[in-house]
N, C-alpha and C positions, 0 to 999 in steps of 0.2 A: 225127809227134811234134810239139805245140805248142813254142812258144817257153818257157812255164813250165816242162817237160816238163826238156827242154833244160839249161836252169839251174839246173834240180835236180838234177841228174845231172852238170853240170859241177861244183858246190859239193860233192857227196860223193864224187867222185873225188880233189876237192882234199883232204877232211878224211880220204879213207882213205889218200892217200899222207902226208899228215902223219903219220898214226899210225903208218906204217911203218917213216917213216924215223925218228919222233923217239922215240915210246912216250911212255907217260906214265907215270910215274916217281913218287913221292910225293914227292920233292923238285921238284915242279915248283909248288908250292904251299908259299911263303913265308908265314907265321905274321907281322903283324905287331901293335904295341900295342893295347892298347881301341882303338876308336873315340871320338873328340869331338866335344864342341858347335862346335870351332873349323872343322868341314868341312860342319857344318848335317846331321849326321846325326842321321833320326829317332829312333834309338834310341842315347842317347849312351850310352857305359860299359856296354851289357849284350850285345856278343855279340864276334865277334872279326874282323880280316881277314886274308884271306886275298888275296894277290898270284900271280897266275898266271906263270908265265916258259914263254910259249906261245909257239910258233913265227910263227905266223902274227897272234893278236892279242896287242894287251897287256888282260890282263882285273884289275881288283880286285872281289873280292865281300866284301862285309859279309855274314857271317853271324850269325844270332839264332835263340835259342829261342824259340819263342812258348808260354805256357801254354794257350793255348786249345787247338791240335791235334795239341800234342806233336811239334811240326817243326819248322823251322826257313823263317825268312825270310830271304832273301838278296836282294842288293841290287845290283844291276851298276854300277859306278862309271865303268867307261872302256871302249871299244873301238875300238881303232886298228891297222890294218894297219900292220907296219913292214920287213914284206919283198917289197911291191909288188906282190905277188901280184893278177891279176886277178879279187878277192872282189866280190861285190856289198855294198851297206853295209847288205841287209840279213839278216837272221838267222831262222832259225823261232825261233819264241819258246814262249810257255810250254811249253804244250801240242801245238805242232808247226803250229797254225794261225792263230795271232796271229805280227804282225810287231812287231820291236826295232830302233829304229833306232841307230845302231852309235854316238851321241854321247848320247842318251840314258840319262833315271835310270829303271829301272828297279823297283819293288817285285811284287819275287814270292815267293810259298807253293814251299817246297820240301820235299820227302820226305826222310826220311833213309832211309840205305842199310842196312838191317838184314842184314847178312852179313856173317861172318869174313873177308873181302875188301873193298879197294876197288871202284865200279861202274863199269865200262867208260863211257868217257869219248869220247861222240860229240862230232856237232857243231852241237848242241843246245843252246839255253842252259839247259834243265831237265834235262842230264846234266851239264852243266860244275857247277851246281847239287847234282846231288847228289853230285860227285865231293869237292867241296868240305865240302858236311856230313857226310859219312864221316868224314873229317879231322878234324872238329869234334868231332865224336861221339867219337871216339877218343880225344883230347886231353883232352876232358874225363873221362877214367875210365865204369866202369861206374854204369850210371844207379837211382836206390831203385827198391823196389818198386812203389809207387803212383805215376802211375796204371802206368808200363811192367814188368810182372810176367812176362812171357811166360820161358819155357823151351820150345826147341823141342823138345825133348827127348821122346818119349811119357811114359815111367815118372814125368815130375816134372809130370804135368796137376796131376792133383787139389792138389800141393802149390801149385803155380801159383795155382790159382781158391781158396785158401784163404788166398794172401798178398794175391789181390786182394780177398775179403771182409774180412779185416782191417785193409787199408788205405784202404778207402769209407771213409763217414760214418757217422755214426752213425745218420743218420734213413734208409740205405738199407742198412744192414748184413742188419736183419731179411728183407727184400724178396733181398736178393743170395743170401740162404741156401735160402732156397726155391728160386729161381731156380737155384741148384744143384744143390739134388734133381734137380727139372725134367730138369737138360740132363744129368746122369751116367745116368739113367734110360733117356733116349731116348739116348746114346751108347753104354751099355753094350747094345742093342738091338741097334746098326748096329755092335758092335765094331771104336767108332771109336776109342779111348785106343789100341787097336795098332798099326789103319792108319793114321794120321796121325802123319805128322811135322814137318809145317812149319803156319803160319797156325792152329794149335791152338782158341788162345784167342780171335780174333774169329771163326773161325767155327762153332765151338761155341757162342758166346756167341748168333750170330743164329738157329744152327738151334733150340736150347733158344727164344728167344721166339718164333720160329715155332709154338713148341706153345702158347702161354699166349694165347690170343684176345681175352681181354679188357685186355690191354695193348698190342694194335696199333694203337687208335682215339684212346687215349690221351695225355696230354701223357707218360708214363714212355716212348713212342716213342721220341722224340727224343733224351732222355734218355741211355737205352740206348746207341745208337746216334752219339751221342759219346762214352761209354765206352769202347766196343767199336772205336771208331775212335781212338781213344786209346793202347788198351792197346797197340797190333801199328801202329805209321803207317807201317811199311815193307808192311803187306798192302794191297792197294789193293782196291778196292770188288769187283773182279770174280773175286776171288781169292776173296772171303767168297762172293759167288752161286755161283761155283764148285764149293765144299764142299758148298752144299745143293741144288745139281743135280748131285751124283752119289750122296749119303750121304743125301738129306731125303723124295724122294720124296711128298710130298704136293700137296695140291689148292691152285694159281695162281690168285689173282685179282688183277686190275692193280687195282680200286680197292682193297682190301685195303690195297697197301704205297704207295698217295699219299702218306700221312702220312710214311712212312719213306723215299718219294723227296725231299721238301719237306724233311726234315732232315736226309738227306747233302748236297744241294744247301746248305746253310748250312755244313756244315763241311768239306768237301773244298776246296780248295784246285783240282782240277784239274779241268773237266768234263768232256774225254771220257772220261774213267774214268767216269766215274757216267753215259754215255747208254750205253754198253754194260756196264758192270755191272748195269743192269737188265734187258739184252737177256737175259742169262743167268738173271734171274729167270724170265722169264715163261715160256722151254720149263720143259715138264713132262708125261711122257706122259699124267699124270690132270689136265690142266688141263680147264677149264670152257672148250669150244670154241663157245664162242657168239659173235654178231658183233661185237661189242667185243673182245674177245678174237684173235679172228683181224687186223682192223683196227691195233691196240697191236704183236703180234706182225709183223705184214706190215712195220711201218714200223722196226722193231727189226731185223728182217732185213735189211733195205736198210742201217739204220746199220752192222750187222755186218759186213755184207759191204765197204761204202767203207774201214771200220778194217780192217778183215784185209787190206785190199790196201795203204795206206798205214801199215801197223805200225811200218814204219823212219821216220816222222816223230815215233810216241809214246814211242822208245826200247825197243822191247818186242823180246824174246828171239825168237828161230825160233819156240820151242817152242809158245809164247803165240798166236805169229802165228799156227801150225797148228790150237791150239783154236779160237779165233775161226773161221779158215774152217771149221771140218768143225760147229761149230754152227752157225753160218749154215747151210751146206749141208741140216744135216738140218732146220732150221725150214722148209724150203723147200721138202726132198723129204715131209714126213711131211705138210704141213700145206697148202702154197701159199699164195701173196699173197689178199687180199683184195679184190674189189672196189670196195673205201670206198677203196682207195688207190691205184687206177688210174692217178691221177698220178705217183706215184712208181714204178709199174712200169706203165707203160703195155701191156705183152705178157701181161697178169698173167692166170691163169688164174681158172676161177669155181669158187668154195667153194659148194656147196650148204647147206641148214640143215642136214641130216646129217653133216657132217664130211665128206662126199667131195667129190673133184674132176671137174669135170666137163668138157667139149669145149671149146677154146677157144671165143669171140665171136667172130659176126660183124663184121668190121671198121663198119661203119654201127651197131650197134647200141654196140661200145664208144665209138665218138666219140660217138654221142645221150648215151652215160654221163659221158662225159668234160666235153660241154658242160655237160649237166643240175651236176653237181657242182662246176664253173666252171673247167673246163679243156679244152684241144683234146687234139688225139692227138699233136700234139708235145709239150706239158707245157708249153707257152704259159699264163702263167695271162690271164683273160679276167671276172675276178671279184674284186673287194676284200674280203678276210676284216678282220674284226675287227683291231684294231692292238692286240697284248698277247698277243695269243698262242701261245703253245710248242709249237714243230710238234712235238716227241717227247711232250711230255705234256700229255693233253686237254686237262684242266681246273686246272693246273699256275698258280700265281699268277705275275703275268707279273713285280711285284716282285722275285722271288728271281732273275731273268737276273744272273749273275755284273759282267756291263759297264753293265749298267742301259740298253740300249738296246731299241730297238722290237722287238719278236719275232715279225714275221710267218712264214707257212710258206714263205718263200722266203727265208729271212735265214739258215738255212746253208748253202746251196747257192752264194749272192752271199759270204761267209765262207768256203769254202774254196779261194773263185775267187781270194784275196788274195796266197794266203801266199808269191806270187815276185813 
């Protein structure tokens, strides 16, 4: 066990006896005035604070609605250990793989908590986050129709996607009716208004444009696609691929949804939700198993597989965790790694152009692969790629990286070497 290994397991032993012995209470979360211009907050007057009375830190967040994602921002103002506790000072941050350093200001994208309940409260600052905009949420009453219309309810779809067409615009009202037909057509097909209970409306929303072909190339993508992330911000991206890899059934192609990768990446707030919400795009027993295909798929598995073993960093459920592995697993058993990606699975079996698998490689013969495509048999790289480029997605513009930094295909491997 490394020394990072170590510290990460000292820190969650520390935050799961806290929660033992203290719980977490909703009075642990003091309500206090607007925010002002007198403390240089970016958003004066428009959201609220919240004061934590937490065992181990002292936390104040500013919370804010934003209109663009229908969440909320929150803001970390302090963190000070005041019971001496042997913490490190530093904290996993957003996403479970950035670091917060415990004096620092903070701006982060946070989800609200869409459940009749508060959400368990790790020791994460993107739980402590949403524990806080629950509270938010709540305080402020129930929210209009437009854009948040959802009912999870089955019997109340149709009235649902009828208060969301009413409350569009007017230059998409016409468009959102069709679009209707559309997805009641293909749901009443897969009698989905009965088995569905939860994430209804965004992923009705995506499986209906799944049908419509000439709006995936489109600027209406995008479009969409903040809508539908709008309506529901408590479903996260892999919860909507989820609905259409068990309910959708049709033919995958990764160029196909570029455009629809390029515009979750503009509005999600959180990335590794959107590198594995696509991993769940691309299984599909009728995909198009060609070498691209397998190539996209192989490096998808790999990320699957790193998030389903590190789940307890994303805040995600057992249950979640269990989906994650057993898709991985079967991307793996049904299909195998790829040769184009021998680096990333160096033991990787060979895909023939027919779909099957064939005899392992010669060990000589995978390293002549390995050098030819600029790598040894360790995974040493031995080659300079292009600087801008997105190892999960090909041809992915290197502009929309969330940090705006260099995106070579070794810049998340050196990124998840950080996070202790």
């Amino acid at each position: 066990m490394t020394g990072q290994d170590m510290a990460l397991r000292r820190r969650e032993a520390i935050w799961r006896w806290v929660e033992r012995l203290y719980g977490w209470p909703p009075a642990a979360w003091e309500p206090r005035p607007e925010s002002g211009e007198e403390n240089d907050e970016p958003f004066a007057g428009e959201g609220a604070v919240f004061r934590m009375r937490h065992p181990l830190y002292k936390i104040e967040l500013h919370v804010f609605r934003t209109p663009v994602w229908g969440d909320y921002v929150a803001r970390v103002v302090q963190f000070a250990s005041d019971r001496g506790f042997p913490v490190s000072p530093y904290l996993p941050g957003l996403d479970g793989s950035r670091l917060v350093r415990w004096k620092d200001r903070v701006l982060a994208a946070c989800r609200s908590w869409e459940g009749p309940s508060p959400p368990p409260v790790g020791g994460t600052i993107r739980q402590l986050f949403a524990h806080a905009a629950w509270w938010h949420r709540v305080a402020l009453g129930p929210t209009p129709a437009w854009p948040r219309c959802v009912d999870p309810l089955p019997e109340r779809l149709e009235q649902n996607w009828l208060a969301f067409i009413e409350g569009a615009p007017e230059d998409h009202r016409a468009m959102l009716e069709g679009f209707f037909a559309a997805w009641h057509s293909w749901a009443s097909k897969w009698d989905l208004p009965r088995r569905w209970s939860l994430d209804t409306a965004a992923g009705g929303a995506v499986g209906a444009f799944d049908r419509v072909d000439d709006w995936v190339d489109g600027g209406e993508g995008a479009w969409w696609l903040r809508r539908a992330n709008r309506c529901r911000p408590g479903a996260p991206f892999e919860d909507i691929a989820g609905l259409l890899l068990r309910y959708g059934g049709r033919t995958v192609d990764p160029k196909r949804w570029e455009s629809w990768i390029q515009a979750y990446r503009e509005v999600t707030p959180f990335p590794d939700d959107r590198k594995f919400g696509i991993a769940l795009i691309l299984w599909s027993p009728q995909g198009r198993l060609d070498e691209e295909w397998f190539e996209t798929a192989a490096r998808w598995t790999r990320r699957a597989q790193e998030l389903a073993g590190r789940a307890d960093w994303f805040g995600v459920n057992e249950r979640r965790c269990r989906e994650w592995r057993d898709i991985a697993d079967r991307l793996v058993h049904s299909f195998g790694p790829h040769p184009a990606v021998s680096k990333t699975l160096p033991d990787a079996d060979v895909v023939n152009a027919s779909g099957s698998i064939s005899r392992r490689r010669a060990p000589a013969v995978r390293l002549a692969l390995q050098s030819a495509s600029g790598y040894r048999g360790t995974g040493r790289k031995t080659k300079k790629t292009r600087t801008g480029r997105d190892p999960w997605l090909s041809d992915a513009d290197p502009c929309l990286s969330p940090a705006g930094e260099h995106r070579d295909e070794n810049h998340e491997q050196h990124h998840e070497n950080e996070h202790v």
